[in-house]
N, C-alpha and C positions, 0 to 999 in steps of 0.2 A: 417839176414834171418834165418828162420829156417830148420835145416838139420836133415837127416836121423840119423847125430849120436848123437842127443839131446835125455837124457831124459826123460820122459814124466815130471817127479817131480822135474827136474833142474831148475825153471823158473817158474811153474804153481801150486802153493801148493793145496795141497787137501783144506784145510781150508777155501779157497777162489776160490773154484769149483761152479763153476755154475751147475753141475752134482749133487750136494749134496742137489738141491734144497733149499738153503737157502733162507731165506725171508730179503733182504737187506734195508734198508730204504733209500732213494730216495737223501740222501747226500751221501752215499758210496761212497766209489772209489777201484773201485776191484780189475781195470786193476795194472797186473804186479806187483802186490802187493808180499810180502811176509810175510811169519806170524812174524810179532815181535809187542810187549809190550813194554811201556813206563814204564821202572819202578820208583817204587815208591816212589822217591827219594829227598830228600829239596831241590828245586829252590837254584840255585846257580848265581852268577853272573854271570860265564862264563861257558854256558851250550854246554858238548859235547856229540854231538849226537854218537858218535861211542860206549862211557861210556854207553847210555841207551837203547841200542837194546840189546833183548834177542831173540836168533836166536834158534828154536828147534836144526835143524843140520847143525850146522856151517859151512863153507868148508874153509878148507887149501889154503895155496896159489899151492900150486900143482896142487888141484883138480881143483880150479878156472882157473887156466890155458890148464891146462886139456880140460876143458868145452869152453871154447875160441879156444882155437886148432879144436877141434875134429867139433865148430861148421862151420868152413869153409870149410868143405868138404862135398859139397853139388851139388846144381845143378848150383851153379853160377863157381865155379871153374871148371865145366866141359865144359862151356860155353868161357873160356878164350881163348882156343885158336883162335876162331873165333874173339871174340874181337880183337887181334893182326892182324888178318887179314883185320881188317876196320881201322887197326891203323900203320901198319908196325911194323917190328919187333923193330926198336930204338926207334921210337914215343911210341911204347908201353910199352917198357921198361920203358920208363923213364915218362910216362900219369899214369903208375898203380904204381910208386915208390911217386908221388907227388900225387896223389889223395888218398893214401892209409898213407901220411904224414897229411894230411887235415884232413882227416878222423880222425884219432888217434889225432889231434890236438882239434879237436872239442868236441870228446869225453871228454877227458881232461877237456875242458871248460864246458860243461854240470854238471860232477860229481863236479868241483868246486865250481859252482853257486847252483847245491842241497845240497850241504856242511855248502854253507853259509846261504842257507836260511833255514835249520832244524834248525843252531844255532840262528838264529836269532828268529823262531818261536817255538823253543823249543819241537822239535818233532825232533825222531828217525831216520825215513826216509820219502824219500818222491818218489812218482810215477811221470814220464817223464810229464803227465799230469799237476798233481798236483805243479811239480817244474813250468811250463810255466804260467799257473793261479797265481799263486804264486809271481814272477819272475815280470808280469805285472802290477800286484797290487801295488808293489814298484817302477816302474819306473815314469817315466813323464807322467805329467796327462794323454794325451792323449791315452799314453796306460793303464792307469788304468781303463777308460771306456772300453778296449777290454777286461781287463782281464775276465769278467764273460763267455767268449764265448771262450778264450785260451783251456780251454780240450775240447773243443768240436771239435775246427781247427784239434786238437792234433789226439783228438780220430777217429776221419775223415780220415786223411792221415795215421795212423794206420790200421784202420780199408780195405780203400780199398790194402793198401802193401800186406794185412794179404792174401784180397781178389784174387789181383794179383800172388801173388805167390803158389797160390791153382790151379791158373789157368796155372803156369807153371809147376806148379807138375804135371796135369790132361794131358796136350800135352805131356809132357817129357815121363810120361810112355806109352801112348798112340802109341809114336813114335818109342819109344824103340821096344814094343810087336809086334808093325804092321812090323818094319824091320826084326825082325827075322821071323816071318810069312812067308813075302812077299821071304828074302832074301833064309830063309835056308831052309824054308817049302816049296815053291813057292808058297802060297797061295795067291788067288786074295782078299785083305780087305783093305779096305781105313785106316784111322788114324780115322773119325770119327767113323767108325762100330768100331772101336776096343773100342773109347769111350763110346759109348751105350753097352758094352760087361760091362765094369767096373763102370758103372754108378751105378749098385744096390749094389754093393760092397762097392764102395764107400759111399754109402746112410748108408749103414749096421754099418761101422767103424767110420762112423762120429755119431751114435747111442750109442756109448760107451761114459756113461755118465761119470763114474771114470776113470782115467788115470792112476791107477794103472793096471788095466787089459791092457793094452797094455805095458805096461814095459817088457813082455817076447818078444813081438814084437821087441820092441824098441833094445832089447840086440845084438836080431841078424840082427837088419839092423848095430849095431855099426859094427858088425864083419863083415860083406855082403860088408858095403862100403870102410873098410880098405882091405881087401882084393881084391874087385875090383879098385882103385885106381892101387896095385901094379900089376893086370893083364893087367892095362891102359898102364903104366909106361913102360912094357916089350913091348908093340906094338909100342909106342913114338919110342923107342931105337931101338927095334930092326934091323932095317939101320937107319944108321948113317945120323939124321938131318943134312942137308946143306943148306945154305945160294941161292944154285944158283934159279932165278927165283924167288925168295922172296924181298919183297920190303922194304927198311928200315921207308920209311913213306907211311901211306896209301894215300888216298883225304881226302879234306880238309869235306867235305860234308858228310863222313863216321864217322869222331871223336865223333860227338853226340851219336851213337849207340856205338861206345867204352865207350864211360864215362859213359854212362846208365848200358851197362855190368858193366863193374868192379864197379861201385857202390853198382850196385844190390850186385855184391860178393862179396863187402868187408865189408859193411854194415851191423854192427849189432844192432845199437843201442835201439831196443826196450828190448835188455835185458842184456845191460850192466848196468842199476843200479836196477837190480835184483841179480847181479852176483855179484856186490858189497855190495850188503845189506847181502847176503848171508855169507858173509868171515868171517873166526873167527878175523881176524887182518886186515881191511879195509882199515888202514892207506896203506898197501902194496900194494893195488890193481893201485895203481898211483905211480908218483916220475921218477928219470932218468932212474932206473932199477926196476921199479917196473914190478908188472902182468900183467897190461893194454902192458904197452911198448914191454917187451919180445913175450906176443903174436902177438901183433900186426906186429915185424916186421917179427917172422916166418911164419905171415900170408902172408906176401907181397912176401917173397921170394919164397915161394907156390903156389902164384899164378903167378909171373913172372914166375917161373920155367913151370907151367902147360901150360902157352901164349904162350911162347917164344919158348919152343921146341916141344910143339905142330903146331905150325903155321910153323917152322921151318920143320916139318917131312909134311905136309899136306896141307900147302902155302895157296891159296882164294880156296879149297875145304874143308876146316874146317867147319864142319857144326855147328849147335848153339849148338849142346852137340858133344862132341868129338868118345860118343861111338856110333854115329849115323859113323865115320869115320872106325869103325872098320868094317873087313871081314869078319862079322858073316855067309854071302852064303859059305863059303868055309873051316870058321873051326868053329868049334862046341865052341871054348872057348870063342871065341869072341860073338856068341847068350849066353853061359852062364853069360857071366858080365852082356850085357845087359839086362837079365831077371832078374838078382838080385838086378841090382842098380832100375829099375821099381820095382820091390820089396819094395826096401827099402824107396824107394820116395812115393811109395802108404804108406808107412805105416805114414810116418811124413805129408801126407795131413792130417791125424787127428789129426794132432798135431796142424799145421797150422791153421786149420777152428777153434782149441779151442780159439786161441786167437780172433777172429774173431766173435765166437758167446761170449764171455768173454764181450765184449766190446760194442755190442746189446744189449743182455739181463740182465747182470748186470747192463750196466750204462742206458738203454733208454726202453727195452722193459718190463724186469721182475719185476721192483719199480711199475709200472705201474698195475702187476698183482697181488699182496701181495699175496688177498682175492679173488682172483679167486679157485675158485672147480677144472676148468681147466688148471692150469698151466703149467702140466707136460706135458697134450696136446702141450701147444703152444709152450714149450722149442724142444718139435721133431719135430714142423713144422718149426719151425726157424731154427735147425740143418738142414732138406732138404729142404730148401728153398736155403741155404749159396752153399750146394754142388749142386744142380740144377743152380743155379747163375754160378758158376765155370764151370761146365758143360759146361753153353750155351756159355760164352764168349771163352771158348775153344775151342769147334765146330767151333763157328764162325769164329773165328782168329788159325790156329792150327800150327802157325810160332814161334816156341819156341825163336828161337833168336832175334825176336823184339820185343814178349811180354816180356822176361827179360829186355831188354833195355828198354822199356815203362813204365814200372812200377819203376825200378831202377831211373829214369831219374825225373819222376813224384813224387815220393811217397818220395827215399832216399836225393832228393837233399835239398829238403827242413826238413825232419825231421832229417838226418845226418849231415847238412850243414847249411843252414841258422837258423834254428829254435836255438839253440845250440848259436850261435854267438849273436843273439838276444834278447835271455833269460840273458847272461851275463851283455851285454849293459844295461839292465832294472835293476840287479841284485845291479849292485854298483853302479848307475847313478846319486845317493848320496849320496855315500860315497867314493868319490876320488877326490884328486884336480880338476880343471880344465884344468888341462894340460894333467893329464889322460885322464880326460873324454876325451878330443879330439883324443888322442892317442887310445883309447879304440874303438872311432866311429868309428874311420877311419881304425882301424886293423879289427873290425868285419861288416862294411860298404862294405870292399874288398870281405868276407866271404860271406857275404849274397847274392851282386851280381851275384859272381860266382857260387853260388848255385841257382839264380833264373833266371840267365843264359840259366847255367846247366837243370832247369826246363823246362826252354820253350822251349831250341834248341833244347834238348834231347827228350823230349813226341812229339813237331813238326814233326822230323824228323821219331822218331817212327811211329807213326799216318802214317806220308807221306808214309813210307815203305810198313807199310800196304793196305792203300789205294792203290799204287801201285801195288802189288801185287793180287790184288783182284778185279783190275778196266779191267779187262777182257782183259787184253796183251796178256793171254795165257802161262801165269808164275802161273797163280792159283796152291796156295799150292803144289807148288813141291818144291826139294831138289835133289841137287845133289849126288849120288852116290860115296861119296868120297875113297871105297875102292880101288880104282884105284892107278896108280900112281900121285903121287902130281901134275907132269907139264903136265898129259895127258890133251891131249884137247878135250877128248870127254868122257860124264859122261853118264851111264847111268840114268835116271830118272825117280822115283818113287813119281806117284801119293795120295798126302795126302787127296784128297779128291775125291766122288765120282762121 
């Protein structure tokens, strides 16, 4: 996913800015591209793609892990300790230690299967899209008839994650601004009025067609969210998490919205082979101890630590963001985290929506306009159209913790999971024994399922929650007031809508 501490030039190069108005021709492929050339070199027998990328700025194995780290501190890891709460504290433990092994497993298998098909096609790198298209064309007939509609499946479930997570950006801060309002201001405003306060704002920032002018943004949301993290971290601790009242395993019937959370937050795969195109030394980005592994698994222990002793300090009143749990009515530090991480999450929705209009307008809307007089017109009507889209299904639904779950469940199971397992299967579908192959089907036959699963029980269950909540019970969009003590049994209750 993308996070407040990405930035803007990590993953989006100017070159292939739809900002820059460039006139693309109708084969492109923009998405997630980064600038490199094929150099000029004599056909060899055995061509290695790592030998022919020319990278402008290369990045270290530091930096690249770096960028890996810093992108997990977002708004899914603030959401974990609620996921522990639909999972229990051991179920959760040990559901985000194996889905966060899957996860990194699959990764793995993606970057190995675009490895083998640069060498095989004799190109540098290749885009999540372009590897699936790609990937289909070589397997069994049956899928070489899909492959011409493969980016398109791709760019689809892309496109609505991109969607989805704009829209939990748009509740998150919405929710943050309206509790300190409500809390420390006592002002009467719903969650939606705050939405329509930040609507033309939002309009405004998603209008910034270069992504270099928001890099001074971007700087201090890095600094806003490592610093609030460690103002989180002092409210966790400050009494001593206990056990009593806490459940080692949640219901059976809550697990879906767990694995939709921690999906959504451990999920990053639209820009891990950006991240590896990018490395001056690529061979490093994989392996036993390579960059892929060491971040990933101080991702896991980050976000078990934020579940586990969050759910631990604040048992089933964890709310879908944690700093919705702080006492911002009663001390001033706790409305300041919260106004800064809304801060920071306003500023990477512009981040978010780029890839979003990146993937309209370069792959479907702007080939279409070449020779249009008004092109530039219709690139600012598609920018607000994407954040009025975000807008409404935020209004509409303003429950951050099952719109993370919903989208995570929807969007990551199949592009982090199944797709990944898939693409491999097709990858060497002729080119391994037959004992392989079977060995092959049936290790990423297990993958797929569980990721399509994972799909339907997970957006079902989302969906249902919603509908629940919204089928006129008298639970409409509220939240409980979890500044309280954890095992109190009576919350105050703030109206999210009006």
């Amino acid at each position: 996913m993308v996070n407040p501490s990405f930035e803007p030039d990590d993953f989006l190069p100017q070159s292939l800015s739809p900002v820059k108005d460039e006139k693309k021709r109708p084969g492109d492929k923009g998405i997630f591209l980064v600038n490199m050339k094929e150099k000029n070199l004599q056909e060899v027998e055995e061509y290695e793609p790592y030998d022919n990328r020319v990278v402008e700025h290369p990045t270290t194995n530091t930096e690249t892990l770096l960028h890996l780290l810093k992108g997990s501190l977002g708004t899914g890891i603030l959401a974990m300790p609620h996921a522990f709460a639909n999972s229990g504290y051991v179920v959760g433990t040990i559901g985000t230690i194996v889905i966060g092994v899957l996860c990194t497993y699959c990764i793995h298998v993606l970057i190995d299967s675009c490895y083998v098909l640069c060498k095989r096609r004799k190109v540098p790198s290749m885009t999540y899209t372009a590897v699936a298209e790609a990937a289909l064309s070589e397997g069994p007939d049956w899928c070489k008839a899909c492959a011409p509609y493969a980016a398109h499946i791709v760019n689809a479930f892309l496109l609505i994650y991109q969607i989805g997570t704009c829209c939990v950006y748009v509740v998150f801060v919405s929710e943050n601004i309206q509790f300190v309002l409500t809390k420390h201001f006592e002002l009467n405003v719903s969650v939606v009025e705050v939405m329509l306060y930040i609507l033309l704002p939002l309009v405004l920032i998603n209008w910034v067609r270069d992504l270099k002018y928001l890099a001074p943004f971007s700087a201090i949301a890095n600094a806003v969210t490592i610093v609030s993290f460690g103002i989180i971290l002092y409210y966790i601790f400050r009494e001593t998490p206990t056990l009593e009242g806490k459940l080692p395993a949640g219901k059976l019937g809550n697990f879906p919205l767990f694995f939709g959370t921690v999906l959504f937050a451990l999920e990053a795969i639209g820009v891990i082979l950006p991240l590896e195109n990018e490395m001056k030394t690529p061979k490093a980005f994989v392996g036993k101890f390579g960059v892929l592994n060491r971040a990933m698994i101080s991702i896991i222990i980050l976000y078990v630590g934020m579940g586990l002793f969050g759910y631990l300090q604040y048992g089933n009143a964890a709310a879908g963001s944690i700093t919705l749990n702080l006492p911002s009515q009663t001390e001033i530090l706790a409305s300041v985290v919260q106004c800064l991480l809304a801060f920071a999450i306003f500023i990477t929705h512009g981040l978010a929506c780029y890839v979003a209009i990146d993937i309209l307008w370069n792959e479907y809307i702007g080939v279409r306009l070449l020779n249009s007089s008004h092109r530039l017109f219709w690139e600012y009507v598609l920018r607000t159209l994407i954040v009025l889209v975000t807008f409404g299904i935020a209004a509409a639904v303003p429950e951050l913790d099952l719109f993370i779950s919903l989208f995570g469940a929807l969007c990551l199971s199949a592009l982090g999971l199944a797709f990944p397992a898939f693409i491999q299967s097709c990858t060497y579908w002729y080119y391994v024994s037959d004992s392989e192959r079977i060995r092959m089907i049936i290790k990423n036959a297990i993958v797929v399922v569980f990721g399509a699963l994972g799909l339907v029980v997970g957006t079902w269950t989302s969906l249902e929650g919603i509908i629940t909540k919204f089928s006129g019970n008298g639970s409409h969009g509220q939240v409980m007031n979890a500044t309280q003590a954890p095992d109190s049994s009576i919350f105050n209750v703030t109206s999210l809508m009006p």
